[in-house]
C-alpha positions as CSV (number, residue, x, y, z in Angstrom):
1,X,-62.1,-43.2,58.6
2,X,-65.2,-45.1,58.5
3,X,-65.0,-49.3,59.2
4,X,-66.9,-51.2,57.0
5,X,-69.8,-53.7,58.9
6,X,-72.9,-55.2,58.1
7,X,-76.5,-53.6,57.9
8,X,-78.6,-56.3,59.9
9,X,-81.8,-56.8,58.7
10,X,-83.7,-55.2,61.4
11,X,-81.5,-51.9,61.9
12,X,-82.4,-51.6,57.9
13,X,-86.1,-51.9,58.7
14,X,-86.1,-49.1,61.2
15,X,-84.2,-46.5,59.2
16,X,-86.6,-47.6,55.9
17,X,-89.8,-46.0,58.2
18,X,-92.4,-46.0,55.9
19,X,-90.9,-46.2,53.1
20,X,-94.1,-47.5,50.9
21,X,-95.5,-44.2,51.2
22,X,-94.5,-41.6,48.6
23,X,-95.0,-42.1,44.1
24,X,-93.1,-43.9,41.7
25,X,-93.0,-48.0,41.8
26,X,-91.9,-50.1,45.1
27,X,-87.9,-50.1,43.8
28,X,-88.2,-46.5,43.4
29,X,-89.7,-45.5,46.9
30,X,-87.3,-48.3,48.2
31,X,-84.7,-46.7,46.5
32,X,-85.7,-43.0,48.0
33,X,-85.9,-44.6,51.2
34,X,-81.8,-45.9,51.1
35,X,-81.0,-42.6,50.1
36,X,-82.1,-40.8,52.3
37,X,-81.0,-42.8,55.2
38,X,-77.4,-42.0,53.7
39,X,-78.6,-38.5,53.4
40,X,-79.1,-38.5,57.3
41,X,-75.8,-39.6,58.0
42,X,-77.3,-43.5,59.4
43,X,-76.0,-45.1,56.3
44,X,-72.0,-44.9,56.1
45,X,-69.3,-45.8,53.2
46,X,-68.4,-49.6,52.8
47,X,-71.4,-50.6,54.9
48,X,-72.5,-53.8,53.5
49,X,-76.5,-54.3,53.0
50,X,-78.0,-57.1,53.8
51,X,-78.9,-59.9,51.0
52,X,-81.4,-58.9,48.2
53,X,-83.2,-62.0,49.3
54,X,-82.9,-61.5,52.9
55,X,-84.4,-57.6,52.2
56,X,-87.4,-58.8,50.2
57,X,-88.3,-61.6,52.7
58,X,-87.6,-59.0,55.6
59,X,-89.9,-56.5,53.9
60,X,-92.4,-58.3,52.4
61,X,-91.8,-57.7,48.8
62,X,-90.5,-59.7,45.6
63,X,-87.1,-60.3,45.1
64,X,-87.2,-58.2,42.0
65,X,-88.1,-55.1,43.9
66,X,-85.0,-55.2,45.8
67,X,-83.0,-56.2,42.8
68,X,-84.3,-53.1,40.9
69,X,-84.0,-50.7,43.6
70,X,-80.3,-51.5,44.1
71,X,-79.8,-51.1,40.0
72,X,-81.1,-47.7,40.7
73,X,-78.6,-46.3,43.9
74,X,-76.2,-48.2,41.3
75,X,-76.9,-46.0,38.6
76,X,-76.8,-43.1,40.7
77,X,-73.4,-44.3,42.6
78,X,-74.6,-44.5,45.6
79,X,-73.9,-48.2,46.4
80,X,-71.6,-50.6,44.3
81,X,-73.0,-53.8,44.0
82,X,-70.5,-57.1,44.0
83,X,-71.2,-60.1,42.5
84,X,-71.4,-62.9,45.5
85,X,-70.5,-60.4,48.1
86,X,-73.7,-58.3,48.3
87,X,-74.4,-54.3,47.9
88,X,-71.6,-51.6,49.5
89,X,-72.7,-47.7,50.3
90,X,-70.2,-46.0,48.5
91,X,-70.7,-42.6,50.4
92,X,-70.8,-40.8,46.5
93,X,-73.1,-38.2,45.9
94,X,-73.9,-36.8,42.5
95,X,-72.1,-33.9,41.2
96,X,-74.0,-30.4,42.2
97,X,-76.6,-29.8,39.5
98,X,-75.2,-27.4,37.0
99,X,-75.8,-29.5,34.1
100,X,-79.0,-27.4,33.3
101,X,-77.8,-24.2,33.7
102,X,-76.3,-22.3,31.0
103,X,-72.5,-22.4,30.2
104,X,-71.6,-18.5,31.1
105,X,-73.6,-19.1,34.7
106,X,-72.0,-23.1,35.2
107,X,-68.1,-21.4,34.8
108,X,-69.0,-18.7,37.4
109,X,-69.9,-21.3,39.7
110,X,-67.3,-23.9,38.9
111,X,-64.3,-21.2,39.0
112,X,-66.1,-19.0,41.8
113,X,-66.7,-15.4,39.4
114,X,-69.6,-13.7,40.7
115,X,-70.2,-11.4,38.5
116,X,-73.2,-11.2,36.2
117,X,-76.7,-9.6,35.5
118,X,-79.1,-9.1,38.0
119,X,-78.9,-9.8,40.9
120,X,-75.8,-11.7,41.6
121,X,-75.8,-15.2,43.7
122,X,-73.0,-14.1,46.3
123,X,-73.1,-10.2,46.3
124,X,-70.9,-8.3,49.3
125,X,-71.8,-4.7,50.7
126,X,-70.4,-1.5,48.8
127,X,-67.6,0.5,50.6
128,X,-69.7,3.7,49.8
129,X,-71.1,3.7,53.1
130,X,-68.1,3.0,55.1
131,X,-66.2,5.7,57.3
132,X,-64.3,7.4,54.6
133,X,-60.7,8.1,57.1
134,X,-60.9,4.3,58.1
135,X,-60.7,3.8,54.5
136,X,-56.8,5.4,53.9
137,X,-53.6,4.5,54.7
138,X,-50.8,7.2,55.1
139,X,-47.6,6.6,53.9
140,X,-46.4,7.0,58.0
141,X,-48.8,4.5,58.9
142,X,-47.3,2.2,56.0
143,X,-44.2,2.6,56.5
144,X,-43.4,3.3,59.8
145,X,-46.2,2.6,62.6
146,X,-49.7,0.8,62.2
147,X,-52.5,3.0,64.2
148,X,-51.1,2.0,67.7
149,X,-47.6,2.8,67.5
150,X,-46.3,-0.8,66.2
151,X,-44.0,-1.1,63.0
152,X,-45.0,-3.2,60.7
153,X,-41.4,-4.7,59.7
154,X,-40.9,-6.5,56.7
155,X,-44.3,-6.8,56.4
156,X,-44.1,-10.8,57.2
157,X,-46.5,-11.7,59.8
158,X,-47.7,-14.9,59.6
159,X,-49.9,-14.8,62.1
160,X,-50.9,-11.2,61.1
161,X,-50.0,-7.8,62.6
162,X,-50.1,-7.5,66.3
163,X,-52.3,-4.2,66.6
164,X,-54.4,-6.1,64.2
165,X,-55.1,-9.5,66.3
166,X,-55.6,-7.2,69.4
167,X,-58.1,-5.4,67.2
168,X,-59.7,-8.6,66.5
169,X,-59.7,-10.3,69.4
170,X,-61.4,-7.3,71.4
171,X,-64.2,-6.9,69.2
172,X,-64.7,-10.6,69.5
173,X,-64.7,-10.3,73.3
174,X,-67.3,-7.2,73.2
175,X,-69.4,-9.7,71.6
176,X,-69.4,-12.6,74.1
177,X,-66.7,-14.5,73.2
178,X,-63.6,-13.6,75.2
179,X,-59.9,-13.5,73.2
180,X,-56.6,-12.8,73.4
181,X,-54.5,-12.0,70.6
182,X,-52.7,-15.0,71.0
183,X,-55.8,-16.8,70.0
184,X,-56.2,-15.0,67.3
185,X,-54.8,-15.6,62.7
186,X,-55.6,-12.7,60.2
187,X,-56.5,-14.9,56.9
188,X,-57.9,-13.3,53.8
189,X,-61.5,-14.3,55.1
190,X,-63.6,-17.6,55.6
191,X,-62.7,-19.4,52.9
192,X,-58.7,-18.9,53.8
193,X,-59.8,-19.7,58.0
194,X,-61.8,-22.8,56.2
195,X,-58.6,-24.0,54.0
196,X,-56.2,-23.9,56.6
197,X,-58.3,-25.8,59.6
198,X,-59.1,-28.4,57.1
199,X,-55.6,-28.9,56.2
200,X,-53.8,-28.9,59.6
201,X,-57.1,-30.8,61.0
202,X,-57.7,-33.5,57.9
203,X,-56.9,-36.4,56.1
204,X,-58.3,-38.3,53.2
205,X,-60.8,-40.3,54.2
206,X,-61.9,-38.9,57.1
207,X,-65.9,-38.1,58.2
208,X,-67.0,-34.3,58.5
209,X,-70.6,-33.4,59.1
210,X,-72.2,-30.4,57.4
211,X,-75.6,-29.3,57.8
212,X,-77.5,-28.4,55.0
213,X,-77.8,-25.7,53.2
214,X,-74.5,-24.6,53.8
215,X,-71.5,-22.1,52.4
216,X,-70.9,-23.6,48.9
217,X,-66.8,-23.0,49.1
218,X,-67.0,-25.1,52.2
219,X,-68.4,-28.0,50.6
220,X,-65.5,-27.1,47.6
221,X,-62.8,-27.3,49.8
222,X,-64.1,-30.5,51.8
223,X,-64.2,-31.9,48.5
224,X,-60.4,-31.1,47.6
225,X,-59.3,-32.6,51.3
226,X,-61.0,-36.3,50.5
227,X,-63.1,-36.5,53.4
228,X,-66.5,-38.3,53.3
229,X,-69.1,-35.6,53.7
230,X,-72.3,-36.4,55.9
231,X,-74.9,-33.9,55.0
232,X,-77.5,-33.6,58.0
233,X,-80.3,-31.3,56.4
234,X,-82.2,-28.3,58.7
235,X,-85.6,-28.2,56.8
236,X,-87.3,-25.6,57.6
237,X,-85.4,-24.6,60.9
238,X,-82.4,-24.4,62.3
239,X,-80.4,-27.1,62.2
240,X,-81.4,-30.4,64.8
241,X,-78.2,-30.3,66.8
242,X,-78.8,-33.2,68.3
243,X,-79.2,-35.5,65.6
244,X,-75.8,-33.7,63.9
245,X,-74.2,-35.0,67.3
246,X,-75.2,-38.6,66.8
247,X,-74.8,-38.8,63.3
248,X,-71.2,-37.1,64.0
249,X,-70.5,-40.3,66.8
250,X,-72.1,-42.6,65.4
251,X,-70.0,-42.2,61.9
252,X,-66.9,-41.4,64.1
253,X,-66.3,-38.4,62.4
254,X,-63.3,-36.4,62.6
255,X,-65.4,-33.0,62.0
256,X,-68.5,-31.2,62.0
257,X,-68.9,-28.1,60.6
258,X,-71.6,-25.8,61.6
259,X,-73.1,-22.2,60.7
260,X,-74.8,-22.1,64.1
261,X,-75.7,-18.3,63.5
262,X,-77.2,-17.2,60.6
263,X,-77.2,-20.3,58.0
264,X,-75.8,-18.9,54.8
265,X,-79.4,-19.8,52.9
266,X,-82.0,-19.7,55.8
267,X,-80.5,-17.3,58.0
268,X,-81.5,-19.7,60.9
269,X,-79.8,-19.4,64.1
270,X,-79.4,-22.7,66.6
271,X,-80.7,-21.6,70.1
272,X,-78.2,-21.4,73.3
273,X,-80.0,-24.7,74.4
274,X,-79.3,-26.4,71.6
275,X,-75.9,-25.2,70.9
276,X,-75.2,-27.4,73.9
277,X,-75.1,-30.8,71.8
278,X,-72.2,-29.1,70.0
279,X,-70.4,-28.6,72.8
280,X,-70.8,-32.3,73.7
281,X,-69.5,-33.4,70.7
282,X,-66.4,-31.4,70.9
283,X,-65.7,-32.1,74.8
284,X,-66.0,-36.3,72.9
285,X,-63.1,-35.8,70.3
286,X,-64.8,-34.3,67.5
287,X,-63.6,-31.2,65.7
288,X,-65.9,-28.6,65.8
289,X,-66.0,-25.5,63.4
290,X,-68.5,-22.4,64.2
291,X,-68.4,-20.4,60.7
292,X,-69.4,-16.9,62.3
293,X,-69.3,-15.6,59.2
294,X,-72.6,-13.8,58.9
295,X,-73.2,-13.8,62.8
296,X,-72.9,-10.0,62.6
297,X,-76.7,-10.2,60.5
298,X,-78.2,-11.5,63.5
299,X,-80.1,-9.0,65.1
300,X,-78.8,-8.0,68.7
301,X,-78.4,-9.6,71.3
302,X,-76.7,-12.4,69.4
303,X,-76.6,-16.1,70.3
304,X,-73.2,-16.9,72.6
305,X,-70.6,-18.6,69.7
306,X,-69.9,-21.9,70.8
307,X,-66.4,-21.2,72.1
308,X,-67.9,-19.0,74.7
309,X,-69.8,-22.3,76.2
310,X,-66.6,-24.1,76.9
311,X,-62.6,-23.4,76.5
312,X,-62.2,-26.8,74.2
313,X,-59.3,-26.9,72.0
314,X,-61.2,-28.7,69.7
315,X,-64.0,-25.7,68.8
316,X,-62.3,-23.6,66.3
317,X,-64.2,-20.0,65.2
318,X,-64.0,-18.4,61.7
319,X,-64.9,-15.1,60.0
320,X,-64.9,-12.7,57.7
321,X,-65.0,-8.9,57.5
322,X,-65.8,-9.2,54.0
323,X,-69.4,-10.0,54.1
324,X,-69.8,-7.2,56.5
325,X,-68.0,-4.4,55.7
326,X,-66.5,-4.9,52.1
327,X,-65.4,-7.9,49.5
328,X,-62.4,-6.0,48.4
329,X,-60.7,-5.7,52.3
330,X,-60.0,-9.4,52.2
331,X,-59.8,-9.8,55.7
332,X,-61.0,-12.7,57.9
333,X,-60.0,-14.5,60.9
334,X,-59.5,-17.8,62.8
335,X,-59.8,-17.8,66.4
336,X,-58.8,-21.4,68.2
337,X,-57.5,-22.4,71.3
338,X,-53.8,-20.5,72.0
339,X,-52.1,-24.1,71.9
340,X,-53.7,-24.6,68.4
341,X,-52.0,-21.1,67.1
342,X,-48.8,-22.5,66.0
343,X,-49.5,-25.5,64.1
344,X,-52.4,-23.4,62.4
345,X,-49.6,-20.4,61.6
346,X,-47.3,-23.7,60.0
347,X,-50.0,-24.7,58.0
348,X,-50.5,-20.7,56.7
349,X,-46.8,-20.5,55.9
350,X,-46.9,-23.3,53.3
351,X,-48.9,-20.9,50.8
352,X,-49.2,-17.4,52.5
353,X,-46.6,-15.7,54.3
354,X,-48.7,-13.3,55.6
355,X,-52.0,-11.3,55.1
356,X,-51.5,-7.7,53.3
357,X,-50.1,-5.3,55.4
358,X,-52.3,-2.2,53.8
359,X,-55.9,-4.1,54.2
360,X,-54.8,-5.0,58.0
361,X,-54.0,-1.3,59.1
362,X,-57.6,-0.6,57.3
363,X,-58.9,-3.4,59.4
364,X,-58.0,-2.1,62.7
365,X,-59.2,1.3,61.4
366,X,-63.2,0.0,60.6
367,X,-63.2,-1.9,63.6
368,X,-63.1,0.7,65.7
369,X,-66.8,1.4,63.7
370,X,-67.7,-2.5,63.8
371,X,-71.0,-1.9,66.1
372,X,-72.2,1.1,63.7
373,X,-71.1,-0.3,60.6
374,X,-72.6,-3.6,61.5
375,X,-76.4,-2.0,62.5
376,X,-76.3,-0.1,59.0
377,X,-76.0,-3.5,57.6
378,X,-78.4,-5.0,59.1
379,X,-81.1,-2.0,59.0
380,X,-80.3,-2.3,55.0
381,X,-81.3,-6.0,54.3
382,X,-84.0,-5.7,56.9
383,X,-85.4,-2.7,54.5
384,X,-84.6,-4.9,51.6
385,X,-86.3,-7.8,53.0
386,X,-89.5,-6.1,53.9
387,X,-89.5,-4.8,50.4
388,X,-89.5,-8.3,49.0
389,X,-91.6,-9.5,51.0
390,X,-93.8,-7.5,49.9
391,X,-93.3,-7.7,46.3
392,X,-93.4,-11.5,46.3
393,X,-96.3,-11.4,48.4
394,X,-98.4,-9.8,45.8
395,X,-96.5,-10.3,42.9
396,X,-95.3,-13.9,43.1
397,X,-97.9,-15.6,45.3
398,X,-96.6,-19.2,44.9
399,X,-93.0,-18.4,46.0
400,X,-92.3,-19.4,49.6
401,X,-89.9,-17.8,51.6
402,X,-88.1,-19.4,54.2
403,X,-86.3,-18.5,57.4
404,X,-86.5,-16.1,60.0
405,X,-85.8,-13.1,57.9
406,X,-82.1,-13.0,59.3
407,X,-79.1,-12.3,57.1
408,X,-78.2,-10.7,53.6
409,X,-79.9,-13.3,51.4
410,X,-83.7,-14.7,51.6
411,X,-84.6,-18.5,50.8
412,X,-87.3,-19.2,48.4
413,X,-89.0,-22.3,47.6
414,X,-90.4,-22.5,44.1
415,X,-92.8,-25.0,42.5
416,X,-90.8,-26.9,40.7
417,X,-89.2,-29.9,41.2
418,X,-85.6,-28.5,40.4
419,X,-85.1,-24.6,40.6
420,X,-81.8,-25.3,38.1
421,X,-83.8,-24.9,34.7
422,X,-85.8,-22.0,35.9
423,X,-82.2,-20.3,37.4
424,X,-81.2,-21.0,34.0
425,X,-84.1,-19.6,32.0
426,X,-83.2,-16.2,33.9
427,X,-79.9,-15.8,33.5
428,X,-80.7,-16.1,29.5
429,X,-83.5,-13.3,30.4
430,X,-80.8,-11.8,31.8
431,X,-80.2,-11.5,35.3
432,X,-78.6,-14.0,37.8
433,X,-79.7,-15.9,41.2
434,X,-78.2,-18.6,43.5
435,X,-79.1,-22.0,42.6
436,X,-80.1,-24.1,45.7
437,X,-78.4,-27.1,44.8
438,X,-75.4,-25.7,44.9
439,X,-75.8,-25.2,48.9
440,X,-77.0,-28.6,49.8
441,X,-73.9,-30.4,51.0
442,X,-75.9,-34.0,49.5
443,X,-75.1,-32.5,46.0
444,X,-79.0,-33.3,45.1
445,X,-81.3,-30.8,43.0
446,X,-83.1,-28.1,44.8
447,X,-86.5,-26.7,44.6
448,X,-84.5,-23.3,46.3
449,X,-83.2,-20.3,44.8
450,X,-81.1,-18.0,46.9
451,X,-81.6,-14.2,46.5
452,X,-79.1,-11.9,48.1
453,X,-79.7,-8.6,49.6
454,X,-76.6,-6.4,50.0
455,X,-76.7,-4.4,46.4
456,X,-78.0,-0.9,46.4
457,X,-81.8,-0.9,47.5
458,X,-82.9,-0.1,43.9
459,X,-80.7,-2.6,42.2
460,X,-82.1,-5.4,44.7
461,X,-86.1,-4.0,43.6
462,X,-85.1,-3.8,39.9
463,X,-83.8,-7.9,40.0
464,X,-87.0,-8.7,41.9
465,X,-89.0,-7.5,38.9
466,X,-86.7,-9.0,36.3
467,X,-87.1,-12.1,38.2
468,X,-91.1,-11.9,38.4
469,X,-90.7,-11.4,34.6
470,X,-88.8,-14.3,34.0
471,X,-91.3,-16.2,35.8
472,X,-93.8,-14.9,34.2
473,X,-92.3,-16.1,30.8
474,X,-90.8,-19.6,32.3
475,X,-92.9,-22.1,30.2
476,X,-95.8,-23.8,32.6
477,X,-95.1,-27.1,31.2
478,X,-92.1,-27.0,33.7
479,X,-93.7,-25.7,36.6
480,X,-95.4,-28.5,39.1
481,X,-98.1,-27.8,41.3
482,X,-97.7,-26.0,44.3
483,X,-98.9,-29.1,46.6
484,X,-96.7,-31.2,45.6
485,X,-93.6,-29.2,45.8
486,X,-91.1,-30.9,48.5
């Protein structure tokens, strides 16, 4: 957990920058500028600011500019001020914006239903395209042997099946990270892997650090644990490894989890250079998670997972089949250091006593296709991509895409100053698209909307036109210039 201490003066100035620069009055920008230091992860829960007086002298500006710009990170409970014993960072962050969205779209976020118009904010590939005799399970098979000779018992394997693990762990070894099935726990997919190493690795009150955008169950869960979530934002890149590290041991934090390839939103992927600040981190103490979830978008050669750098027990992989093959498998993965394995299976037992027997002898049946089923994928949203690309190029001119064109979703900036009321406005025209804000691990609006790729090609070109013709019907008065879009 993080100790409480004193911001001295000139430690505040540095991380202030320039803060003058920017709109609004002094207390705002001053204002901005404390936030966003606590965005960054250099501002930490209970710190104690210096005295409003000391500040204004220090900066060179009336008392009353201080006074106001701490009634506004008040208001927004992001510091709690105390009467004779100065101003605290409370570590809140505001709700993720789904006030302005309508009430059918805000329940499918809150209670995680993606179903919908449109295009849909977390679509998963169709099993129409998958090998059809991986796909069936014989009642032999079921009841007697899985594919390699091995019964499956009572059907109770915590852990999973054995033929299963060995599946696993091979294709992860064919891929550059090398694993025995003893390193290996069949979960239901990421989100399972995720709930599991946060609740065998975390207490209340402990520091994680997420980069930002980021998988919005991830942020859920973290929430439901009690920890104190740093977000330390990529931009327009992959995330800066090496300012996650020393935000993660500077704030003493417990975790940090990271998407090193394929971000969820950007479809970034951190270099093997700078994967190496990770690897630091975990040889210090710190907890490292690689979600590999959407590695398999990455186009080959992929970038070496983080556990292939170094044999820590504190870098723990997770996966899913799901995004990959189908959403209705439920399958996924953890992979950690053998020694971890046990207390991991403990943690399972408590609310699963083991993954279905049925999807895992499927499992080891598409995996013996991953390769081919994973360069279909990828040839599909790259086909998709180019295809809105295209469209938005000509059609949608003031849309910015961003990332590297990697993964089953594309990034778009729009300008606005919060893509919420537009993501709104088009699920009333409707059809539905991922809200931005709901990635950001700060829990702060976004100018972002997130359009996935992995429907049909057809249904993915019929939601880009119904998009372009909400658009074109979104009222101007909420639109902002394109300049001054951040």
């Amino acid at each position: 957990m993080v100790s409480s201490r004193s911001v001295d003066l000139d430690e505040l100035r540095a991380l202030l920058g320039e803060w003058r620069n920017g709109s609004g009055s002094l207390a705002e920008r001053l204002a901005a500028a404390v936030e966003q230091a606590i965005e960054r992860g250099e501002l930490l829960q209970t710190w104690r600011l210096p005295a409003e007086r000391s500040i204004a002298e220090e900066l060179g500006v009336g008392r009353s500019t201080v006074v106001r710009s701490m009634e506004v990170l008040a208001a927004r409970g992001i510091v709690h001020r105390v009467q004779g014993a100065g101003s605290f960072i409370t570590g809140k962050r505001s709700s993720p914006r789904t006030a302005s969205l309508p009430p059918g779209l805000r329940s499918k976020y809150q209670m995680g239903e993606y179903t919908g118009p449109g295009i849909i904010a977390a679509t998963v590939p169709s099993s129409a395209d998958l090998p059809a005799d991986a796909l069936t399970v014989t009642a032999s098979e079921l009841l007697d042997a899985s594919p390699d000779g091995e019964p499956p018992g009572s059907g109770y394997h915590l852990a999973g099946l054995a033929g299963t693990r060995r599946a696993i762990s091979a294709m992860l070894t064919a891929h550059g990270l090398p694993t025995g099935p003893n390193a290996v726990i069949v979960t239901t997919g990421a989100t399972q892997s995720l709930s599991l190493v946060f609740d065998q690795a975390l207490a209340p009150g402990d520091v994680v650090v997420v980069e930002s955008p980021t998988f919005p169950p991830t942020l859920d869960l973290l929430r439901r644990a009690g920890v104190q979530v740093v977000s330390v934002r990529t931009g327009d890149a992959a995330v800066d490894t090496e300012g996650l590290a020393k935000v993660a041991l500077k704030a003493r934090a417990k975790m940090a989890v990271v998407t090193a390839t394929c971000n969820v939103a950007t479809g970034h992927s951190v270099t093997s250079e700078d994967r190496r600040a990770l690897v630091r981190i975990a040889e210090a103490g710190v907890t490292v998670v690689d979600d590999c979830t959407l590695a398999d978008y990455h186009p080959m050669p992929q970038p070496r997972p983080l556990a292939a750098m170094s044999d820590q027990r504190s870098i723990i992989t997770v996966g899913s089949f799901n995004k990959i093959y189908w959403g209705g498998l439920r399958m996924g993965w953890i992979r950690s250091h053998p020694t971890l394995v046990p207390s991991l299976v403990r943690t399972k037992a408590k609310t699963d006593t083991g993954s279905s027997v049925p999807s895992q002898l499927i499992l080891a049946k598409l995996l013996r296709h991953h390769d081919t089923i994973a360069d279909l994928r990828r040839l599909q949203v790259q086909r998709r991509a180019a295809a809105t690309r295209d469209f938005i190029g000509r059609e949608l001119p003031d849309w910015i895409i961003e990332g590297p064109g990697h993964g089953p979703a594309m990034w778009i900036r729009l300008p606005v100053r919060d893509s919420a009321e537009f993501v709104a406005f088009a699920y009333q025209q409707g059809t539905a698209v991922g809200y931005g804000g709901m990635y950001r691990s700060d829990g702060r609006a976004s100018q972002h909307i997130r359009l996935t790729l992995t429907s049909g090609d057809d249904e993915v070109a019929r939601g880009v036109a119904d998009l372009k013709a909400a658009w074109s019907a979104f009222p101007d008065r909420r639109r902002t210039r394109k300049g001054n879009a951040r």
